[in-house]
PDB file of N, CA, C and O in Angstrom:
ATOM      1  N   UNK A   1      70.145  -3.184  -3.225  1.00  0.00           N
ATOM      2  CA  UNK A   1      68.899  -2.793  -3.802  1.00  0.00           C
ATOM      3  C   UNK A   1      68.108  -1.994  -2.789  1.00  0.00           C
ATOM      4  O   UNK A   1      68.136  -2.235  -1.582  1.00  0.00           O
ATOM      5  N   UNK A   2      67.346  -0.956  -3.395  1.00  0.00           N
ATOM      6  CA  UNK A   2      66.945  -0.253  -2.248  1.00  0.00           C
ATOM      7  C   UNK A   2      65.623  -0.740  -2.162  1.00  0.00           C
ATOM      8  O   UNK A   2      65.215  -1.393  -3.122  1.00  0.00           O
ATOM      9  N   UNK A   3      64.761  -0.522  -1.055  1.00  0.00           N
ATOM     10  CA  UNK A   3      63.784  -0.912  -0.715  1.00  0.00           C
ATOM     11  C   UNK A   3      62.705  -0.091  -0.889  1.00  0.00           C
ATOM     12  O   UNK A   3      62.700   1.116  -0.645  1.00  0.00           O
ATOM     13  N   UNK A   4      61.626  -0.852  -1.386  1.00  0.00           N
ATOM     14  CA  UNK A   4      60.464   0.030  -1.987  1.00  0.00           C
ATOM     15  C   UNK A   4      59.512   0.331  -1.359  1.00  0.00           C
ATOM     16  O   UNK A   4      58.810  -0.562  -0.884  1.00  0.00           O
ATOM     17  N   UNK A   5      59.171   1.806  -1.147  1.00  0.00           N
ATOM     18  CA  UNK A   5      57.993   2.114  -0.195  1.00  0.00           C
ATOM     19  C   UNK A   5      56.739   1.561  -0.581  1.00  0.00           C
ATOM     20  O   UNK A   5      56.721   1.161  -1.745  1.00  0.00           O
ATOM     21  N   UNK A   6      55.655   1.422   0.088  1.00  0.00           N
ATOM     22  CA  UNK A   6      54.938   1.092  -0.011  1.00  0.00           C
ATOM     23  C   UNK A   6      53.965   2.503   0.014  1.00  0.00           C
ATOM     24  O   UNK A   6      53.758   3.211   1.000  1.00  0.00           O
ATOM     25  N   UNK A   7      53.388   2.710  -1.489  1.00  0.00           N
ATOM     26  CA  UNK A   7      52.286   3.686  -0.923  1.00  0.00           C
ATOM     27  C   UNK A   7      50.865   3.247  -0.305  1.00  0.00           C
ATOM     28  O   UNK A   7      50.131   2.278  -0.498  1.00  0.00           O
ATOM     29  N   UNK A   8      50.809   4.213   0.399  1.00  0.00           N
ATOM     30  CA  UNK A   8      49.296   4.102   1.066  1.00  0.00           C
ATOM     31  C   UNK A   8      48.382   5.093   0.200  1.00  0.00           C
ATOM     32  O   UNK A   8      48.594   6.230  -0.221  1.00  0.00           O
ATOM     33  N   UNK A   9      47.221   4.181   0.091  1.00  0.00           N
ATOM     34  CA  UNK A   9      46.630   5.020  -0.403  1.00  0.00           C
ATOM     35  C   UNK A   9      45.706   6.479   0.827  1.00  0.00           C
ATOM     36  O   UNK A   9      45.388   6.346   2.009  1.00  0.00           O
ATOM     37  N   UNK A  10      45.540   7.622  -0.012  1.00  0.00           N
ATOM     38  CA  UNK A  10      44.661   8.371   1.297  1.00  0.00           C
ATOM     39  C   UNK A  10      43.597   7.685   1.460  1.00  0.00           C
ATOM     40  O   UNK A  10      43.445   6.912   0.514  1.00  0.00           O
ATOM     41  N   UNK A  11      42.630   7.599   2.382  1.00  0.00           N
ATOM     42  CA  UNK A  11      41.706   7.337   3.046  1.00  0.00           C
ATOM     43  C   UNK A  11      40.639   8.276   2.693  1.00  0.00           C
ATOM     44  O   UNK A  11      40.616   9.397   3.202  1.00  0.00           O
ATOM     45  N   UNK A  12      39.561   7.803   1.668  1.00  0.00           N
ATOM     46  CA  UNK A  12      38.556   8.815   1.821  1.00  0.00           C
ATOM     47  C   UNK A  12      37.581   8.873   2.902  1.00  0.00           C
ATOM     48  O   UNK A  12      37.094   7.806   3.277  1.00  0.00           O
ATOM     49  N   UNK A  13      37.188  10.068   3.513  1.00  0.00           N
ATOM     50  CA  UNK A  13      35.970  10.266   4.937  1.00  0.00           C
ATOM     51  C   UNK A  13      35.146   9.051   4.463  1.00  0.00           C
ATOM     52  O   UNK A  13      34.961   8.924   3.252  1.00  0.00           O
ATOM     53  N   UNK A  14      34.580   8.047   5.426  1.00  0.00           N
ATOM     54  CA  UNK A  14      33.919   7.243   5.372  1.00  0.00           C
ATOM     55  C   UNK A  14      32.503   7.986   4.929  1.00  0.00           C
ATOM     56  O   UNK A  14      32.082   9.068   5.339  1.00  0.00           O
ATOM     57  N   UNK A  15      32.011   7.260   4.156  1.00  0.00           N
ATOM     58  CA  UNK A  15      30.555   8.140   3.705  1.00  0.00           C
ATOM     59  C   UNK A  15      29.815   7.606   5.074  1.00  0.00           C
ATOM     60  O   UNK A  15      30.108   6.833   5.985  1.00  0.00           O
ATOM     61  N   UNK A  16      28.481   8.600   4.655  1.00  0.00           N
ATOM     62  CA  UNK A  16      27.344   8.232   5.676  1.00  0.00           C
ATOM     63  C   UNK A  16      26.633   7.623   5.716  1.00  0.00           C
ATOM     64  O   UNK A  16      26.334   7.680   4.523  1.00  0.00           O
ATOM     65  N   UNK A  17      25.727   6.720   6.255  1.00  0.00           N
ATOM     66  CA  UNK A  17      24.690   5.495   5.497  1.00  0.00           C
ATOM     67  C   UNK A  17      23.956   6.433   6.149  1.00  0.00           C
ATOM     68  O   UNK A  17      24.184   6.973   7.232  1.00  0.00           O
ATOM     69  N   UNK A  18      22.713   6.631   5.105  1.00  0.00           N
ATOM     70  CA  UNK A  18      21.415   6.850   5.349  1.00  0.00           C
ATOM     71  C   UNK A  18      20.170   6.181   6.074  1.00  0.00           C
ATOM     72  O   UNK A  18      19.463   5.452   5.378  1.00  0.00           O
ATOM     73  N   UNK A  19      19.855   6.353   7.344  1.00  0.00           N
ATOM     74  CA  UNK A  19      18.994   5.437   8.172  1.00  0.00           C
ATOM     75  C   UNK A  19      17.720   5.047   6.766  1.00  0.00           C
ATOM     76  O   UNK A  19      17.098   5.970   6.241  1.00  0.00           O
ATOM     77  N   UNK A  20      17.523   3.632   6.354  1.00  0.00           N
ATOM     78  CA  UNK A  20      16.407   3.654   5.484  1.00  0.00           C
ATOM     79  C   UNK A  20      15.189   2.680   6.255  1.00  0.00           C
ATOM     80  O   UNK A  20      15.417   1.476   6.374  1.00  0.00           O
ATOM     81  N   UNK A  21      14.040   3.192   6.709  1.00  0.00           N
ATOM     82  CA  UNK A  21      13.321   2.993   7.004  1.00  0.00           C
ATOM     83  C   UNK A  21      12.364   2.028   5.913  1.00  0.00           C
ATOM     84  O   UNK A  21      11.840   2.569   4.940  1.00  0.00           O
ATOM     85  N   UNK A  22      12.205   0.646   6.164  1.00  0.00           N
ATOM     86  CA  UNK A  22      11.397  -0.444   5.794  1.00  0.00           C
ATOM     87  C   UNK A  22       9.913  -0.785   5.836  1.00  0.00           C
ATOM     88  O   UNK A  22       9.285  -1.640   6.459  1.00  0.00           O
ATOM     89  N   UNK A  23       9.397   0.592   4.579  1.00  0.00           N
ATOM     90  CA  UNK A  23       8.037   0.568   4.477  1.00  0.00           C
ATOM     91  C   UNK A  23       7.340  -0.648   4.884  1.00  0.00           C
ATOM     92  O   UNK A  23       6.378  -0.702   5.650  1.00  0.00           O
ATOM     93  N   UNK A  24       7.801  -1.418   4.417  1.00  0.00           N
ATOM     94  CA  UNK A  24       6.755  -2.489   4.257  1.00  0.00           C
ATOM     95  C   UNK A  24       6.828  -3.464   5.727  1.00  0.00           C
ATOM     96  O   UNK A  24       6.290  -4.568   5.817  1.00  0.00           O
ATOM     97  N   UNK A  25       7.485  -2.903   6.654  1.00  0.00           N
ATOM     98  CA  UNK A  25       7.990  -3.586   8.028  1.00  0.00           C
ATOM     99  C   UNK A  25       7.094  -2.940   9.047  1.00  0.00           C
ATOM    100  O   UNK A  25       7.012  -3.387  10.191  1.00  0.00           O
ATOM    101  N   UNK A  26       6.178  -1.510   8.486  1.00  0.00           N
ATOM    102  CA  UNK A  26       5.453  -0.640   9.379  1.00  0.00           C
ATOM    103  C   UNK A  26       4.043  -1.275   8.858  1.00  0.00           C
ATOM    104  O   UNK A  26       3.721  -1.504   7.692  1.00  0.00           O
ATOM    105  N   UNK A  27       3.331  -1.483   9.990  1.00  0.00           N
ATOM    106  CA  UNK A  27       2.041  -1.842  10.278  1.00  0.00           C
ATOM    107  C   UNK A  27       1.540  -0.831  10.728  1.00  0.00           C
ATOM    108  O   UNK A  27       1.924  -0.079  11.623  1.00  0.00           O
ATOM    109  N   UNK A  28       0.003  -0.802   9.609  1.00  0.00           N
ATOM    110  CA  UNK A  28      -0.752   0.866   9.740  1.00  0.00           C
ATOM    111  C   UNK A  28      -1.773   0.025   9.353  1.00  0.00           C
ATOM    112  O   UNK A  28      -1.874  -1.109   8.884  1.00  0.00           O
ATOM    113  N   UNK A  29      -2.587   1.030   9.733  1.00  0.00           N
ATOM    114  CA  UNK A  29      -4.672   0.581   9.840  1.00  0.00           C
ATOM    115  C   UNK A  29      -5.306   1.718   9.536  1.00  0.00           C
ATOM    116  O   UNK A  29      -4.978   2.808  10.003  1.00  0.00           O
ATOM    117  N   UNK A  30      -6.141   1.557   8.831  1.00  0.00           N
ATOM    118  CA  UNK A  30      -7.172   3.294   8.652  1.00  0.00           C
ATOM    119  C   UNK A  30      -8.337   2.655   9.229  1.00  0.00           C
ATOM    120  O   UNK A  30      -8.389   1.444   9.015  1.00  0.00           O
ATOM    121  N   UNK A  31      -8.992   2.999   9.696  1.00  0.00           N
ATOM    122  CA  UNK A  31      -9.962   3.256  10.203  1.00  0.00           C
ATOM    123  C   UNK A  31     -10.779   4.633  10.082  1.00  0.00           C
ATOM    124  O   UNK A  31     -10.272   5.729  10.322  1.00  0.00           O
ATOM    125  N   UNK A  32     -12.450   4.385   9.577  1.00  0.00           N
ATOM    126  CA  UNK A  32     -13.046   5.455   9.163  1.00  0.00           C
ATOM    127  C   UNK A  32     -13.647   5.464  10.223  1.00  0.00           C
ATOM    128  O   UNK A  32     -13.478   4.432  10.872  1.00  0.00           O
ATOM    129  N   UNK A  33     -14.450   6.395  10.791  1.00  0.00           N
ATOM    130  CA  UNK A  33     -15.200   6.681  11.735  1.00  0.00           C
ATOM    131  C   UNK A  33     -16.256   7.593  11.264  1.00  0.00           C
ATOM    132  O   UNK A  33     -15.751   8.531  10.647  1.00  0.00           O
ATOM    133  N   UNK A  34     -17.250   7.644  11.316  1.00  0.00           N
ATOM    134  CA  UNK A  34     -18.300   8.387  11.193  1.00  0.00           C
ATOM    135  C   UNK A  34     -19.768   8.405  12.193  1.00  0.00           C
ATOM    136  O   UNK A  34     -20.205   7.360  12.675  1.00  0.00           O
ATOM    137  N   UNK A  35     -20.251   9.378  12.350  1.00  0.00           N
ATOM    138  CA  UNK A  35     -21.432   8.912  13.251  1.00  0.00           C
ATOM    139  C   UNK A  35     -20.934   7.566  14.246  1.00  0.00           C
ATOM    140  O   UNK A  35     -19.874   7.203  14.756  1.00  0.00           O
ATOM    141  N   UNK A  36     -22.151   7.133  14.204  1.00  0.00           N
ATOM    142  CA  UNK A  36     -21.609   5.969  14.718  1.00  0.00           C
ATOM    143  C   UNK A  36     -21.202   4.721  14.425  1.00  0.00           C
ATOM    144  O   UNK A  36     -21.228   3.647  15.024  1.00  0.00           O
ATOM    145  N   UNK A  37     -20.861   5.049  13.490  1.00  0.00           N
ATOM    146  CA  UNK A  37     -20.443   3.482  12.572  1.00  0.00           C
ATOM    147  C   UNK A  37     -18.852   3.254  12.696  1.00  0.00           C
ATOM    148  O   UNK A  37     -18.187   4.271  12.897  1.00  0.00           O
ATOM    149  N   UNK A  38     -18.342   2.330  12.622  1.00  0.00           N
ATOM    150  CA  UNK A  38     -16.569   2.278  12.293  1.00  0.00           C
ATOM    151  C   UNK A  38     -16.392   1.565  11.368  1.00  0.00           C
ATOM    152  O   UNK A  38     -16.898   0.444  11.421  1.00  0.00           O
ATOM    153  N   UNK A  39     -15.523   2.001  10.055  1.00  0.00           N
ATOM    154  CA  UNK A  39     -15.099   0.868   9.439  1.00  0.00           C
ATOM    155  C   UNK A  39     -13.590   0.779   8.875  1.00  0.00           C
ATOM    156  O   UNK A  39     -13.053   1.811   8.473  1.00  0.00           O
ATOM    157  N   UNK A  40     -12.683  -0.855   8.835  1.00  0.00           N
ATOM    158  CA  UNK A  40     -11.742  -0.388   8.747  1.00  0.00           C
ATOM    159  C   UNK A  40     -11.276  -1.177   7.265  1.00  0.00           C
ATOM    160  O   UNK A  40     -11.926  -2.046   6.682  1.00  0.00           O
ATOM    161  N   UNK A  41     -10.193  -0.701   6.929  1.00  0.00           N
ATOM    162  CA  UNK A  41      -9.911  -0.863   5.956  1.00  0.00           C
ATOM    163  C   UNK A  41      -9.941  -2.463   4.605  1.00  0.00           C
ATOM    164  O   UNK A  41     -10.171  -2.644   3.409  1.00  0.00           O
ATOM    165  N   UNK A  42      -9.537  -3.275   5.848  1.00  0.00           N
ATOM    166  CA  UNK A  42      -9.509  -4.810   5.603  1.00  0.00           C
ATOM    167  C   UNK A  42     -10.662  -4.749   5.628  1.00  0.00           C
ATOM    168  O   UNK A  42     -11.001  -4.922   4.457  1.00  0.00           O
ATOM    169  N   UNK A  43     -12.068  -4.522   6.595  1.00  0.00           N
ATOM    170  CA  UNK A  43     -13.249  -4.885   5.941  1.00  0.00           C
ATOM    171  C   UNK A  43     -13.770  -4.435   4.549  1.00  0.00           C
ATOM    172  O   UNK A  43     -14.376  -5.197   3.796  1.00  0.00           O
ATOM    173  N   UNK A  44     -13.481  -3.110   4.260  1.00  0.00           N
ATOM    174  CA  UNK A  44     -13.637  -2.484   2.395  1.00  0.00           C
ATOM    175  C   UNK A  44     -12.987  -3.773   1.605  1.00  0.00           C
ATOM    176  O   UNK A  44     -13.565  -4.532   0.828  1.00  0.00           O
ATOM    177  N   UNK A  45     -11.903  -3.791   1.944  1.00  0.00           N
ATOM    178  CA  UNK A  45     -11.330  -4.448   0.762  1.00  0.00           C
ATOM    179  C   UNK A  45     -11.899  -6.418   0.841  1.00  0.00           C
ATOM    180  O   UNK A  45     -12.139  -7.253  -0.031  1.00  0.00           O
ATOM    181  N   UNK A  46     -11.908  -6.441   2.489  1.00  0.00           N
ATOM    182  CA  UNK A  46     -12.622  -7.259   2.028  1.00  0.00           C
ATOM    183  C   UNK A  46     -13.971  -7.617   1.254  1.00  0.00           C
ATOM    184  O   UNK A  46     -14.154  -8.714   0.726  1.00  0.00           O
ATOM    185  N   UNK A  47     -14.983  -6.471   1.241  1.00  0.00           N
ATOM    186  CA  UNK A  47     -16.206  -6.551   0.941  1.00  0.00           C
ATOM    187  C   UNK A  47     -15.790  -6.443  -1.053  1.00  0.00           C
ATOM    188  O   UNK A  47     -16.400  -6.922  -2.008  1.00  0.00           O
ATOM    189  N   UNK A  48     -14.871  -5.838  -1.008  1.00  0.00           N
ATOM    190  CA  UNK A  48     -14.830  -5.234  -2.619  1.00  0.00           C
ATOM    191  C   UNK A  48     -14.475  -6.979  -3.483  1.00  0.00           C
ATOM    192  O   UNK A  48     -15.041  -7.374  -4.503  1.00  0.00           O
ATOM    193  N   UNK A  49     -13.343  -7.781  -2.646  1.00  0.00           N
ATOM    194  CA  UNK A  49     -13.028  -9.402  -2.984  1.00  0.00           C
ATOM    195  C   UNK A  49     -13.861  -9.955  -3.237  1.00  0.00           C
ATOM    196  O   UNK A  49     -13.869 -10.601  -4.285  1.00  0.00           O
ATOM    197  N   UNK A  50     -15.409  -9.936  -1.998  1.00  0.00           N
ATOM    198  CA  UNK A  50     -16.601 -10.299  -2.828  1.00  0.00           C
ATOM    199  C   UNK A  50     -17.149 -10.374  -3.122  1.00  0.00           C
ATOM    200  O   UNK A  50     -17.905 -11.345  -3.110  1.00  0.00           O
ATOM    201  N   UNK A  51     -17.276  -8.924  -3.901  1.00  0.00           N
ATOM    202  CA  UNK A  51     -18.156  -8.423  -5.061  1.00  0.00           C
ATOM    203  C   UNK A  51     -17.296  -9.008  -6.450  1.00  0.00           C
ATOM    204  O   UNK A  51     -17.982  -9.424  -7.384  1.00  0.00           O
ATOM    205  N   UNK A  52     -16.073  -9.030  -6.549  1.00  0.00           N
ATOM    206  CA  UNK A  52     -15.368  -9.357  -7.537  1.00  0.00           C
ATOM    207  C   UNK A  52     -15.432 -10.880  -7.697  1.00  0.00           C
ATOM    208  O   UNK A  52     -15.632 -11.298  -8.837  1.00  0.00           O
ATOM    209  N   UNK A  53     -15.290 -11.755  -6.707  1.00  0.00           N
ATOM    210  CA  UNK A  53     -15.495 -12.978  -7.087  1.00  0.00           C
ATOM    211  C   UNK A  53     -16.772 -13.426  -7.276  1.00  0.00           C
ATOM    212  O   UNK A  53     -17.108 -13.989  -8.318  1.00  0.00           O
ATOM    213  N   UNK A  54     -17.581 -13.210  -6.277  1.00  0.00           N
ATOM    214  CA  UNK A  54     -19.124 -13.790  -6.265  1.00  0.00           C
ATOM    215  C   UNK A  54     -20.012 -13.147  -7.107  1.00  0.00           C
ATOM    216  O   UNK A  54     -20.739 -13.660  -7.958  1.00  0.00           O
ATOM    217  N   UNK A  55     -19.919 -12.223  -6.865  1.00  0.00           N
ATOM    218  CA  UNK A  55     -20.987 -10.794  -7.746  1.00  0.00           C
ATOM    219  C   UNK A  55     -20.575 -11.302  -9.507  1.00  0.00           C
ATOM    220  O   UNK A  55     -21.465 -11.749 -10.231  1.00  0.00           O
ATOM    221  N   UNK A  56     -19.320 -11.166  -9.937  1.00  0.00           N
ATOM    222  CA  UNK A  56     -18.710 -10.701 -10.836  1.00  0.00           C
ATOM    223  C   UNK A  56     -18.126 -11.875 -11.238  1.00  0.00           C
ATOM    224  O   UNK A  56     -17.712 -11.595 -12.363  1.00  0.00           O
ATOM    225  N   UNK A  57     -17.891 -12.800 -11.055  1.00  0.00           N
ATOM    226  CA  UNK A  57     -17.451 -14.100 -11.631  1.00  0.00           C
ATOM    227  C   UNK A  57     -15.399 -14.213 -11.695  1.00  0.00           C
ATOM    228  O   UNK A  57     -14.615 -15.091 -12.057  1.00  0.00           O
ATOM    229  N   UNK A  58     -15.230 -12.677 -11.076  1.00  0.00           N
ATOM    230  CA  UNK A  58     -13.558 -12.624 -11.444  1.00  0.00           C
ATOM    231  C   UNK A  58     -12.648 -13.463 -10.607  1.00  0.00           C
ATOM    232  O   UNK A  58     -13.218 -14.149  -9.758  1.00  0.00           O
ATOM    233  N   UNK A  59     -11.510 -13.533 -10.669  1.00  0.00           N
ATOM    234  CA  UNK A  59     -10.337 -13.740  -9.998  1.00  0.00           C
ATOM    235  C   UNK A  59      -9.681 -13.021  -9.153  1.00  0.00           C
ATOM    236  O   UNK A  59      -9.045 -12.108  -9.680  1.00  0.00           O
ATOM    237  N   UNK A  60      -9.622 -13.083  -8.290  1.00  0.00           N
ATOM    238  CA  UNK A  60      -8.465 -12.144  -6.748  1.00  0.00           C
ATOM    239  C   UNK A  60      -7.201 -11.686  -7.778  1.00  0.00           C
ATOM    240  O   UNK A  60      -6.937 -10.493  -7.926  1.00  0.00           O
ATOM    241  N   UNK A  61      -6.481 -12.703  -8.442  1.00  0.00           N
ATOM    242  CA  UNK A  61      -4.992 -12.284  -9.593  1.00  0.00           C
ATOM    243  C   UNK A  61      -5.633 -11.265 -10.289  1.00  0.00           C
ATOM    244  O   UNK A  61      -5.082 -10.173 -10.150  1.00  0.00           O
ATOM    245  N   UNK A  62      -6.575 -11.275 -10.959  1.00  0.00           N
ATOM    246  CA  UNK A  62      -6.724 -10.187 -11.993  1.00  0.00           C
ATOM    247  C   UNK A  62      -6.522  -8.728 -11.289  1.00  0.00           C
ATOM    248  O   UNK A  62      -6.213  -7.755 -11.978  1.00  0.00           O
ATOM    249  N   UNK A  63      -6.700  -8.637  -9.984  1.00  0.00           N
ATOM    250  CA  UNK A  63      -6.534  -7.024  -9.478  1.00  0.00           C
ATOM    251  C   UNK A  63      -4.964  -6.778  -9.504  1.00  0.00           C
ATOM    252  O   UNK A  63      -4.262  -7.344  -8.667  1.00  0.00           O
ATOM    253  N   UNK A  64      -4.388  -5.904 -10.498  1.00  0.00           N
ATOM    254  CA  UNK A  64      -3.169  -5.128 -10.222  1.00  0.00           C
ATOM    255  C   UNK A  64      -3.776  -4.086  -9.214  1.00  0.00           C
ATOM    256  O   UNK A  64      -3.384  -4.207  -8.053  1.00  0.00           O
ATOM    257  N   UNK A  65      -4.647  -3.111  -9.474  1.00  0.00           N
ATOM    258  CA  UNK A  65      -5.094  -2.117  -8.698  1.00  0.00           C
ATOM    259  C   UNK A  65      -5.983  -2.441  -8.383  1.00  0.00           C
ATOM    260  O   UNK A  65      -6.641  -3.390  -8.810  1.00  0.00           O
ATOM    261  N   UNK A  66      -6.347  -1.289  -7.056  1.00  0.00           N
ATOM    262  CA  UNK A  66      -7.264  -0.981  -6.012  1.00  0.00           C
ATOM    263  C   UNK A  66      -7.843   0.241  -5.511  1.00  0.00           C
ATOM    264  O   UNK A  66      -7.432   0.429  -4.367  1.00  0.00           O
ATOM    265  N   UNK A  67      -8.831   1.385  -5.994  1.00  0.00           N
ATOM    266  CA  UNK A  67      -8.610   2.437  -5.466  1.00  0.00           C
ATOM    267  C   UNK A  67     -10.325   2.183  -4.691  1.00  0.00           C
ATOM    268  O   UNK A  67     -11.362   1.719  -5.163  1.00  0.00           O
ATOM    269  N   UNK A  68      -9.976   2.743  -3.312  1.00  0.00           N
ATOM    270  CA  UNK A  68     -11.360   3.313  -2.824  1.00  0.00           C
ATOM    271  C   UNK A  68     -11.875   4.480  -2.778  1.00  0.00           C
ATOM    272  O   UNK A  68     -11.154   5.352  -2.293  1.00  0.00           O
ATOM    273  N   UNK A  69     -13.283   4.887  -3.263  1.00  0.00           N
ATOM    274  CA  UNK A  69     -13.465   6.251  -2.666  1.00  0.00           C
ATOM    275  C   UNK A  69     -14.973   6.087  -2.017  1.00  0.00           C
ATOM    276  O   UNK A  69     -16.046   5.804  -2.550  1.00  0.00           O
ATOM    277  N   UNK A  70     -14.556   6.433  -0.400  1.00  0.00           N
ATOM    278  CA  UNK A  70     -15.315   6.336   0.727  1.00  0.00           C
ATOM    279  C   UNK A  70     -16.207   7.783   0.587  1.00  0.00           C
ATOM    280  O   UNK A  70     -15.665   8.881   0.714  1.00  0.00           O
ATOM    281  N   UNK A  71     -17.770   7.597   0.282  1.00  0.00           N
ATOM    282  CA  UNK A  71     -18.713   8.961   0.884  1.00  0.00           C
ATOM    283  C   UNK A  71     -19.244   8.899   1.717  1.00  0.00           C
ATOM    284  O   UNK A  71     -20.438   8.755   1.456  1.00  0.00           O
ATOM    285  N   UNK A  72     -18.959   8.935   3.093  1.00  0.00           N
ATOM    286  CA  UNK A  72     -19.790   8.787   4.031  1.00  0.00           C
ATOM    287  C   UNK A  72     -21.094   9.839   4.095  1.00  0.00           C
ATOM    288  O   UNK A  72     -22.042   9.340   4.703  1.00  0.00           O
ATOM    289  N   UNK A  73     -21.277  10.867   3.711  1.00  0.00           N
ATOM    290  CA  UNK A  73     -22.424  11.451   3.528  1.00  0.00           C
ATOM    291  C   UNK A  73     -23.304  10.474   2.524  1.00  0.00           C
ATOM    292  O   UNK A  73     -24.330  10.151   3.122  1.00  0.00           O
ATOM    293  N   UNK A  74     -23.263  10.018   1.483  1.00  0.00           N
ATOM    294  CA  UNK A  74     -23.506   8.989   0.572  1.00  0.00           C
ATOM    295  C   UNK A  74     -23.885   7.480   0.841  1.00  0.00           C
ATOM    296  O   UNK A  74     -24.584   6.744   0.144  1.00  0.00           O
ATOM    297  N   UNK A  75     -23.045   7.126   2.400  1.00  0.00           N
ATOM    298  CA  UNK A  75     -23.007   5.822   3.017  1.00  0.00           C
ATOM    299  C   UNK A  75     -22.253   4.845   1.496  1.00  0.00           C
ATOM    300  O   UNK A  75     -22.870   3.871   1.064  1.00  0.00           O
ATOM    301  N   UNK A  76     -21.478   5.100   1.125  1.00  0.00           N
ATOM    302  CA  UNK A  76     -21.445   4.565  -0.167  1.00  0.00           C
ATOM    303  C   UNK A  76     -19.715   4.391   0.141  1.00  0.00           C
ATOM    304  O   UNK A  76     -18.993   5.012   0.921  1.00  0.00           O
ATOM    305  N   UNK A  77     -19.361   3.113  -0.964  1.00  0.00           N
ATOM    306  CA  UNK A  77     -17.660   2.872  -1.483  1.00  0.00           C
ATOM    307  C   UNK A  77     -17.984   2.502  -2.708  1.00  0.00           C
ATOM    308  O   UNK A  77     -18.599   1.515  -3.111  1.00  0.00           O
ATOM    309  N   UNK A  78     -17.368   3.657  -3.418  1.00  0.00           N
ATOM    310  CA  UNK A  78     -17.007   3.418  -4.674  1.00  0.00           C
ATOM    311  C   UNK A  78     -15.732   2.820  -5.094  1.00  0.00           C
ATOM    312  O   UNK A  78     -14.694   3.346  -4.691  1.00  0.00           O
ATOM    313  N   UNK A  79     -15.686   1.865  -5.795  1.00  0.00           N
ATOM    314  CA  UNK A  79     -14.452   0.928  -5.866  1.00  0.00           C
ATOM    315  C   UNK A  79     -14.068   1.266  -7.346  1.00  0.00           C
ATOM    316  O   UNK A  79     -14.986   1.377  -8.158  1.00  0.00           O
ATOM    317  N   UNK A  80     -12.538   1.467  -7.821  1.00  0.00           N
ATOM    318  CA  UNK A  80     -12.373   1.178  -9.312  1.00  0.00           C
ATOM    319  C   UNK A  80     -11.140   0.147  -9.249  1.00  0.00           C
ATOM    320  O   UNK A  80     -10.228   0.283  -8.433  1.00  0.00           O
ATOM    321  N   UNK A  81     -11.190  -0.757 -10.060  1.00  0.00           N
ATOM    322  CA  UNK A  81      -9.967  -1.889 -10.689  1.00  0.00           C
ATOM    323  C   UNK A  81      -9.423  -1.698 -11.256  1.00  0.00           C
ATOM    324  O   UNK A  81     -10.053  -1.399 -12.270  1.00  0.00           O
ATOM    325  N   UNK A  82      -8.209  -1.606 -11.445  1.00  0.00           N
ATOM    326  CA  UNK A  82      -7.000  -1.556 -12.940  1.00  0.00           C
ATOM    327  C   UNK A  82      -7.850  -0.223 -13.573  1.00  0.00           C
ATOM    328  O   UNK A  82      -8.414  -0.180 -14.666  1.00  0.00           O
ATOM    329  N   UNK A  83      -7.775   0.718 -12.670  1.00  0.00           N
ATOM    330  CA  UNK A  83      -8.157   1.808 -13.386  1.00  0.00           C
ATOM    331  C   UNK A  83      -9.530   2.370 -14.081  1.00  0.00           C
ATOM    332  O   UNK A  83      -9.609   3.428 -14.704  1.00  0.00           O
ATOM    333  N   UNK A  84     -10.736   1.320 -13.812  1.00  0.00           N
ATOM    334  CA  UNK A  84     -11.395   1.177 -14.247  1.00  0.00           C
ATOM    335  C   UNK A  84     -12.883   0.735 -13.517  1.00  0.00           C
ATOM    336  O   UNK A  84     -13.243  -0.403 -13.216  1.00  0.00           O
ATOM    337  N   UNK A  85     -13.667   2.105 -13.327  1.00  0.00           N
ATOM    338  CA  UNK A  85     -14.805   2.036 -12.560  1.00  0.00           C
ATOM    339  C   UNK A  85     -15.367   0.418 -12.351  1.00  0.00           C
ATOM    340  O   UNK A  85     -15.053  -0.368 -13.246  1.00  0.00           O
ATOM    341  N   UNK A  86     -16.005   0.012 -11.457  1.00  0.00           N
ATOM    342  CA  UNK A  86     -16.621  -1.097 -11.105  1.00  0.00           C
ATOM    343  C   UNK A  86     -17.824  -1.129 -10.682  1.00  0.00           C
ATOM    344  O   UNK A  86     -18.802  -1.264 -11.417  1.00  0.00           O
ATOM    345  N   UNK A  87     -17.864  -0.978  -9.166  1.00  0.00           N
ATOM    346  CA  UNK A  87     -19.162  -0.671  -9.154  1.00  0.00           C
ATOM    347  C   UNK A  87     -19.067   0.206  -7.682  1.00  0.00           C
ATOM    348  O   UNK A  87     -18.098   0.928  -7.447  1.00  0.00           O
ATOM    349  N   UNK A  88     -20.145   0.049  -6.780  1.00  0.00           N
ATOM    350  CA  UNK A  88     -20.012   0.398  -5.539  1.00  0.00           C
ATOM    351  C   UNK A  88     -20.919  -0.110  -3.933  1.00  0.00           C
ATOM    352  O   UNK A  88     -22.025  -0.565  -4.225  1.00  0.00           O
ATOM    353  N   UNK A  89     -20.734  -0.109  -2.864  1.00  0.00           N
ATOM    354  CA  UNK A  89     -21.883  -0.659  -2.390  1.00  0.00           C
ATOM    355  C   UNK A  89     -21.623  -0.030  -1.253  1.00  0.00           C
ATOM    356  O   UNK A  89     -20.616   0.646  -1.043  1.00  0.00           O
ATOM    357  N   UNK A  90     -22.830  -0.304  -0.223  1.00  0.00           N
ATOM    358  CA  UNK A  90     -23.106   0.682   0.967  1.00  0.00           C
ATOM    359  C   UNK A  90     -21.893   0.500   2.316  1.00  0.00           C
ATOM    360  O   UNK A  90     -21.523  -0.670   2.216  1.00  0.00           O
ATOM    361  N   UNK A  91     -21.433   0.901   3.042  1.00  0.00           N
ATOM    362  CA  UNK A  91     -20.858   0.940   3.997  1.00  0.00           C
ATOM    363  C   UNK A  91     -21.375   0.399   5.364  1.00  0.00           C
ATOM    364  O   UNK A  91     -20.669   0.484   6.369  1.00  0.00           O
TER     365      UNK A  91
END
């Protein structure tokens, strides 16, 4: 009986892995600066938590969203929730 080769299969080029960088592993800070004031980000959002709980009677869960818009000419943060104006307060 004759003996059976064994095929090999070809070898495809090893692909390339793509270096993927782990957004959520990078630690970043904004910080506003103006005149002479500084403010940074965790304090907004903290101030906006409690306007929403204390001010407003809400829940921390109810925020899917968060948008700020900082006027420093204005001294002002305008805050909207789930898409949806709120209110605003001074900086």
């Amino acid at each position: 009986m004759p003996a059976k080769k064994k095929e090999t299969a070809a070898k495809a080029p090893a692909a390339r892995k793509a270096k993927v960088v782990n957004t959520s592993a990078v630690k970043a800070s904004v910080v506003l600066q103006y005149s002479d004031k500084s403010v940074t980000y965790d304090e907004l959002t903290e101030r906006v938590k409690q306007i929403w709980t204390k001010d407003l009677g809400k829940k921390i869960v109810d925020i899917d969203t968060l948008d700020l818009y900082i006027k420093p000419e204005e001294n002002k943060v305008y805050f909207v929730v789930n898409n949806e104006p709120v209110g605003d307060f001074d900086l």
